[in-house]
C-alpha positions as CSV (number, residue, x, y, z in Angstrom):
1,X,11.9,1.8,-58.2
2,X,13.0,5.5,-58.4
3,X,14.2,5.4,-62.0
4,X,16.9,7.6,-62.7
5,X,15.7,11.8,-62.1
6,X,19.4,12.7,-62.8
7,X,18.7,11.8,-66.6
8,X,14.8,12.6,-66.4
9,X,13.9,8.9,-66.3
10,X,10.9,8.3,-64.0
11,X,10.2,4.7,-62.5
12,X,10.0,2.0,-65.1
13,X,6.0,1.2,-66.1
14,X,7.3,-2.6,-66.8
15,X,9.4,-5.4,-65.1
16,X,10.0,-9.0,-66.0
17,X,7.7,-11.7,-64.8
18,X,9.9,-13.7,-62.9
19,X,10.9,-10.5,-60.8
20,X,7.4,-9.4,-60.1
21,X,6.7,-12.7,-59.1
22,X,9.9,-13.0,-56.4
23,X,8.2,-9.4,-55.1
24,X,4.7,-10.5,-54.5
25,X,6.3,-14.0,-52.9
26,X,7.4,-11.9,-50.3
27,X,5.2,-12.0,-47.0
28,X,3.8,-8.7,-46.6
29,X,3.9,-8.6,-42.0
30,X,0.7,-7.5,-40.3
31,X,2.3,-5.2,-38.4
32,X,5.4,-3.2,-37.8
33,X,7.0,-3.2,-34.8
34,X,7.8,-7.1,-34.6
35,X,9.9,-6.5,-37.6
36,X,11.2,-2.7,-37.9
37,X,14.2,-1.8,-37.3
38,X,15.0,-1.1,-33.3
39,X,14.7,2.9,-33.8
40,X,11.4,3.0,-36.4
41,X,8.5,5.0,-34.6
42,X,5.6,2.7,-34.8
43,X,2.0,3.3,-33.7
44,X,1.9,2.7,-29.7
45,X,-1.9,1.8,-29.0
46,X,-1.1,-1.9,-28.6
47,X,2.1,-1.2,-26.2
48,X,-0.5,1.1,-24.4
49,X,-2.8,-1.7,-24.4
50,X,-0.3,-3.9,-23.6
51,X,0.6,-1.6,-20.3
52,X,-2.6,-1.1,-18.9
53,X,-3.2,-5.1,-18.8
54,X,-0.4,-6.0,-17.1
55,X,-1.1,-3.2,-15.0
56,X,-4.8,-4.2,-14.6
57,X,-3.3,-7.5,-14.0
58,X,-1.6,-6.3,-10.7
59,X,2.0,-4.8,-11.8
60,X,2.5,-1.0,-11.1
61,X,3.9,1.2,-13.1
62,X,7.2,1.2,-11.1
63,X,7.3,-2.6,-10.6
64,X,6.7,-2.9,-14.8
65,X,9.4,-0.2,-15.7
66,X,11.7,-1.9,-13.6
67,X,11.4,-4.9,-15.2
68,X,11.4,-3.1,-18.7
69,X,14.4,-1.4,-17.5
70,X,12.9,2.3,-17.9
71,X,12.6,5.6,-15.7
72,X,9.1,5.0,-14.6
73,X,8.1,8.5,-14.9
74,X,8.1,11.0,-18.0
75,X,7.7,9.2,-21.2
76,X,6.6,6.1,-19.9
77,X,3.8,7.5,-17.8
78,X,2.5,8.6,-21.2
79,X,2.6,5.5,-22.3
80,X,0.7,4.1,-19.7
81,X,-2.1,6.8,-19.9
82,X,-2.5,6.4,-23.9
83,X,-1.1,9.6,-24.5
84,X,1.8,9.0,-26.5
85,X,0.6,8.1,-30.2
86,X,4.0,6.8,-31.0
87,X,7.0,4.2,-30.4
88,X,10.2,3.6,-31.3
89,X,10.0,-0.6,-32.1
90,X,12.3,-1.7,-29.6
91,X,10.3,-0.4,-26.8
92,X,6.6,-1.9,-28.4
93,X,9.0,-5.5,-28.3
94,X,10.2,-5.2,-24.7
95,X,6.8,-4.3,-24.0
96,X,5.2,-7.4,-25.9
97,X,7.9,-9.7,-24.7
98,X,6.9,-8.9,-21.1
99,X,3.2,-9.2,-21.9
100,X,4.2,-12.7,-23.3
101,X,5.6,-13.4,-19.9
102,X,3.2,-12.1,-17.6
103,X,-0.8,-12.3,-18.8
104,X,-1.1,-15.4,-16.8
105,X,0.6,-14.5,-13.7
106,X,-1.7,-12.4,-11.2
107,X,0.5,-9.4,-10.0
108,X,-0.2,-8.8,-5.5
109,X,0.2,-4.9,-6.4
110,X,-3.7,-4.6,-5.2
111,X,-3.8,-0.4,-5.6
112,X,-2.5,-1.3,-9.4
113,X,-5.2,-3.7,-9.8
114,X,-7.4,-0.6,-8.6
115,X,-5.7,1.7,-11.1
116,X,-6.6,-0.1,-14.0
117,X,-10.4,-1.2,-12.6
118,X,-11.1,2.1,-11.8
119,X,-9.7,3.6,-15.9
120,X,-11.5,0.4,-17.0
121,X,-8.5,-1.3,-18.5
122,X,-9.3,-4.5,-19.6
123,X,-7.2,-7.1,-18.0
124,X,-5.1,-9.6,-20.6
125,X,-7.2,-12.0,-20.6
126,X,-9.9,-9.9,-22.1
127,X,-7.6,-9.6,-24.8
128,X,-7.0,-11.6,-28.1
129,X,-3.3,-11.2,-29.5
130,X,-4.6,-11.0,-33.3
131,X,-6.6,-8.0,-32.1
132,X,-4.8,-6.2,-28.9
133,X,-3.2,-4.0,-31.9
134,X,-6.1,-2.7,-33.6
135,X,-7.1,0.1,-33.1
136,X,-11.1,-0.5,-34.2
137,X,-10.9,-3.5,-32.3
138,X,-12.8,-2.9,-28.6
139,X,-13.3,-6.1,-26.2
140,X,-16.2,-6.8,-23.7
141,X,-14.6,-6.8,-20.2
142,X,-15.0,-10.5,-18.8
143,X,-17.0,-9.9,-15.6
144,X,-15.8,-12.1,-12.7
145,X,-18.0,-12.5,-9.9
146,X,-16.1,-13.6,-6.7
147,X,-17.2,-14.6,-3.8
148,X,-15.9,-14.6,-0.3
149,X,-15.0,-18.4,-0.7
150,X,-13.2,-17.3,-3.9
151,X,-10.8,-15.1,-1.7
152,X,-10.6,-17.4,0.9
153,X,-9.0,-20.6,-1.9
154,X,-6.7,-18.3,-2.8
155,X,-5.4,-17.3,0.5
156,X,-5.6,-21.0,1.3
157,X,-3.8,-21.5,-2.5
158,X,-1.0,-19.2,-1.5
159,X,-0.8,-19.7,2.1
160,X,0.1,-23.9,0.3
161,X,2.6,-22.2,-1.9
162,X,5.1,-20.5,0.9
163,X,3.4,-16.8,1.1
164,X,3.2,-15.4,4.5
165,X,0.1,-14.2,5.5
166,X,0.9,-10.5,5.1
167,X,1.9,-10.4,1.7
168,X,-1.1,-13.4,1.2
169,X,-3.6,-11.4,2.4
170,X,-2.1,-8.3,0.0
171,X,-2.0,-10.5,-3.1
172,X,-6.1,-11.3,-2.6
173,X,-6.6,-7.4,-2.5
174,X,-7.7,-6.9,1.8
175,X,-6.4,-6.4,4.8
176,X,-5.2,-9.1,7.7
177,X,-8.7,-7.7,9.7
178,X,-10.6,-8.2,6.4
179,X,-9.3,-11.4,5.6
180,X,-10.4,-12.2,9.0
181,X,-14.0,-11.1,8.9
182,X,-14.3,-13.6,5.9
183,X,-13.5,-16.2,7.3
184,X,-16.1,-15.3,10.2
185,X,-18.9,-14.5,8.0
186,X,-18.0,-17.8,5.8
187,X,-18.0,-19.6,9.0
188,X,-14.2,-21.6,8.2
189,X,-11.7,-21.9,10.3
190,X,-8.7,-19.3,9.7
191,X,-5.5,-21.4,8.8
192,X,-2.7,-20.7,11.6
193,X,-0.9,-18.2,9.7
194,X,-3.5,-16.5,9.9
195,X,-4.0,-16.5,13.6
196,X,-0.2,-16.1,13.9
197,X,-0.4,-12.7,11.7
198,X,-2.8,-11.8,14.0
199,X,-1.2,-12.6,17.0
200,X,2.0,-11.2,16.1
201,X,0.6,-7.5,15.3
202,X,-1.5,-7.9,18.9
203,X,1.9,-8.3,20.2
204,X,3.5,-5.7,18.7
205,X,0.5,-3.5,19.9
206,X,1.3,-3.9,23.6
207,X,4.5,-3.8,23.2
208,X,4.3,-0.5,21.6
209,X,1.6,0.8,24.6
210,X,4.3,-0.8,27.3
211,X,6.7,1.6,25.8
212,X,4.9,4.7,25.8
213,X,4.0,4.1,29.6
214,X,7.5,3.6,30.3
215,X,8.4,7.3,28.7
């Protein structure tokens, strides 16, 4: 391939048939980072991508860093923001890996899910894995219209699953009071742990007011 510069021999112009053919037998990969070595910089748009889907899907920074098993400031945030232009491989892999694992599971960070509405990161399901590393490629947001009865199935959906109405409540995106007016204005009847979250803070109210008499 290099030919032999110590003896002023340049590449060979010819090879053999049968080698040529064993060269052009081998699959050329589409991209990089799935097969470069750990430490190869690689372009870092699709981790970027990658990052600010999950994190449009309702992971923080933090949360996804954690999991990644980064410092979640410094390099990483410029990651996140689309400001780092390169990669080592191993990182892009983690970072696919964990994409892999988490498109289809709705995170209950709901100022994340803010973050990445308010950039206009498209969330993963907007993406296509043959195209979420090109760079020309560009999808079309899907638009999701819910409605209050949309909330109010999933509060319903986790409320079924074990969640307590707190964190319920946080994982639809409002607050206990807001979850409350929904159910007023869609004229259902608020499931019990609903009534009991309620109950419980009204509690904690008075017994907060009792104590500041008694001082």
């Amino acid at each position: 391939m290099t030919g032999r510069p110590e003896r002023g021999y340049g590449p060979t112009k010819k090879v053999l048939r049968r080698t040529a053919d064993r060269i052009l037998a081998v699959p050329v990969p589409e991209l990089a980072f799935p097969v470069a070595s750990p430490g190869r910089i690689v372009p870092a748009f699709g981790t970027t991508r990658r990052l600010q889907a999950l994190v449009a899907n309702g992971y923080s920074q933090r949360e996804l860093c954690r999991r990644l098993g980064w410092a979640w400031q410094g390099n990483a945030t410029a990651l996140f923001l689309g400001r780092a232009e390169y990669v080592v491989a191993r990182r892009a892999r983690e970072v696919a890996d964990l994409f892999i694992q988490l498109q289809l599971v709705p995170g209950n960070d709901a100022r994340a899910r803010n973050r990445g509405r308010a950039n206009g990161w498209p969330a993963p399901l907007d993406w296509d894995e043959d195209t979420i590393d090109d760079p020309n490629h560009h999808p079309e947001p899907t638009v999701v219209t819910r409605s209050i009865d949309d909330d109010l199935d999933e509060f319903e959906y986790l409320l079924a699953a074990g969640v307590d109405g707190t964190s319920a409540c946080r994982r639809v995106g409002v607050t206990v009071s807001a979850m409350v007016k929904r159910y007023e204005r869609a004229h259902r009847r608020a499931p019990a742990a609903l009534s009991a979250v309620i109950a419980a803070a009204a509690r904690s109210a008075r017994a907060s007011q009792n104590a500041q008499v008694a001082s």
